[in-house]
N, C-alpha and C positions, 0 to 999 in steps of 0.2 A: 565277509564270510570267515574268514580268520579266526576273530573270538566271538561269533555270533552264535547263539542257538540257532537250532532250527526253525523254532516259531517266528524269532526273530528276519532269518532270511527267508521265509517264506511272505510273512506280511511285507519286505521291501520287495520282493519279487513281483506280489500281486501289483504295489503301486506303478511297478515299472512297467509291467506287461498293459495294466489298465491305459496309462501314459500312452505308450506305444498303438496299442487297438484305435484310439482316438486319429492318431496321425493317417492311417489309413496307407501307408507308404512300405513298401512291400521292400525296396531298397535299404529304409531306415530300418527295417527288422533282418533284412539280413547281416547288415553291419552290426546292429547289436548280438545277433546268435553267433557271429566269427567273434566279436571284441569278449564275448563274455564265455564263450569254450575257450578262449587262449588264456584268457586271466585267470578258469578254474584248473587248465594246464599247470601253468604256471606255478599256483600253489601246490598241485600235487604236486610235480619234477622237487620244487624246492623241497618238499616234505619226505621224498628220498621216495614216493611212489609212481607209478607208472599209469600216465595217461589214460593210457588204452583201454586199463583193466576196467577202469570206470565210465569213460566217457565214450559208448557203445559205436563206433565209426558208422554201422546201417542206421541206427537212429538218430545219428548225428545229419546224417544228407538228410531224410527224411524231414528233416523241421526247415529246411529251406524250400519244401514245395508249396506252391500256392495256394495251395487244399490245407495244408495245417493250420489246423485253429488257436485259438485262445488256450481252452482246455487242454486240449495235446500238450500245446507249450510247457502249460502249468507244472501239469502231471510229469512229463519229461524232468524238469529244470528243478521239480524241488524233490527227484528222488536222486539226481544228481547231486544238487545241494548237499542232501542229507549222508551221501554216498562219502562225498566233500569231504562237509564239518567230521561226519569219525576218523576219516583215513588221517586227514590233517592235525586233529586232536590226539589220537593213538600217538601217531608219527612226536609229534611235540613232546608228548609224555614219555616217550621214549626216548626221544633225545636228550630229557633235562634229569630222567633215569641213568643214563649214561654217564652225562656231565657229574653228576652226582655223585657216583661210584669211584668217578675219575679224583673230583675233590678229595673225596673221604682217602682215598689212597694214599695221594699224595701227602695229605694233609697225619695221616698215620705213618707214612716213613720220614717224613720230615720236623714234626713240633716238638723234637727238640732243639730246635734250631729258631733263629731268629726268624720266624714266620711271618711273611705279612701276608694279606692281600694280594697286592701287587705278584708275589713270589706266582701266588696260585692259578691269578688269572694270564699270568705270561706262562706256563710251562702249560696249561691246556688252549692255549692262544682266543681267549674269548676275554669279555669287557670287564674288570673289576665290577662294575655294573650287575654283570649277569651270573657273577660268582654269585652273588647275594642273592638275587632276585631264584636259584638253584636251591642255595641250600635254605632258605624262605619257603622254595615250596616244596621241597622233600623231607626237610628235618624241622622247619617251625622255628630256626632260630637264626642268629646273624653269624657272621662268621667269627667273631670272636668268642661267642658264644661255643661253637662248635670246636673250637680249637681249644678253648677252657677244659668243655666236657672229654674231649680225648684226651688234654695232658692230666686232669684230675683222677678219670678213669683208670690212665696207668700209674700214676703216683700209686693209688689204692691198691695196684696187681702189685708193685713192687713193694709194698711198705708189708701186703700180708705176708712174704717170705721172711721177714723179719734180716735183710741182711745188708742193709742197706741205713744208713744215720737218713735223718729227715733233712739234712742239708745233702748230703748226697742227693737223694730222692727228688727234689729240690731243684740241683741241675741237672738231672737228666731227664729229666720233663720239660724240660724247656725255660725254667726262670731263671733270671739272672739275681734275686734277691731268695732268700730265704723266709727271711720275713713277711715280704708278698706274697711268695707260695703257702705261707700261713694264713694268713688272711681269703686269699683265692679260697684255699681247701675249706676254709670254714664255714666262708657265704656258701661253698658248692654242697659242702657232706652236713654240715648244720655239726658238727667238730671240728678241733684241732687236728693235723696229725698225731699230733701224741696222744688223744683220748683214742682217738681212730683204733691207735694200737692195744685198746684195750677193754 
């Protein structure tokens, strides 16, 4: 259910229920309705949402009576499902919203400085890994990328005050050569600093 749609977890849903009707074992389906309400627990609690709100407790006893059918189940489990995949998908999207905001911060009071990776993914305590896999899916680019476009961004704010040498400019953006920072600025503005200035 995690990255699944919902047609998706609906068509695995049908196979399993179909599975199950065959067995005729009123035991094996109760274990499956406790194993499979804990495991969509599960992902709400982790998803920072609350069980309850979704997974109805009167409706909940009600699938373990011996009168519940096929269809009950269905109808139940894939409006749960559906209930699910948004809270979980929201929930996700807001978290890596978050993470994001966190990056770009950090990454704005610190590139002037010797910035790696590593710096960003330890002071928001998540994986180098998932730095990436963040700013990939909020901004469309890598992190070096990102940390280009904010140190080029401010070159440009500082170089329009005119008060500042392009060496200057230069290190307080974050590079240690001048000559790179020419190069950087050129592949980024499609100019030099110094046409830039003009």
């Amino acid at each position: 259910i995690n990255n699944a749609d919902i047609a998706d977890a609906t068509e695995q849903l049908d196979l399993l229920l179909d599975t199950i009707s065959r067995m005729r074992s009123p035991i094996f389906l109760q274990n499956f309705i406790s194993s499979f309400i804990r495991r969509l627990s599960e992902l709400l609690v982790k998803s920072g949402k609350q069980p309850e709100k979704i997974l109805d407790r009167q409706t909940l006893e009600q699938l373990y009576l011996p009168e519940t059918y096929h269809d009950d189940l269905r109808s139940y489990f894939i409006e749960v499902i559906t209930a699910v995949i948004h809270a979980t998908n929201s929930s996700s999207e807001q978290r890596m919203e978050q993470y994001y905001a966190g990056i770009l911060a950090y990454i704005q009071e610190h590139y002037a400085e010797d910035l790696s990776l590593g710096d960003v993914s330890e002071h928001l305590s998540i994986s180098k890994n998932y730095v990436n896999v963040v700013i990939r899916a909020c901004a469309d680019m890598t992190f070096v990328q990102l940390l280009t476009k904010i140190r080029i961004d401010t070159a440009c704010d500082l170089l329009k005050t005119r008060n500042y040498t392009i060496n200057e400019v230069s290190e307080k953006v974050g590079f240690n050569s001048p000559r790179y920072f020419i190069q950087v600025f050129k592949r980024q503005m499609g100019v030099t600093p110094g046409q830039f200035l003009f």
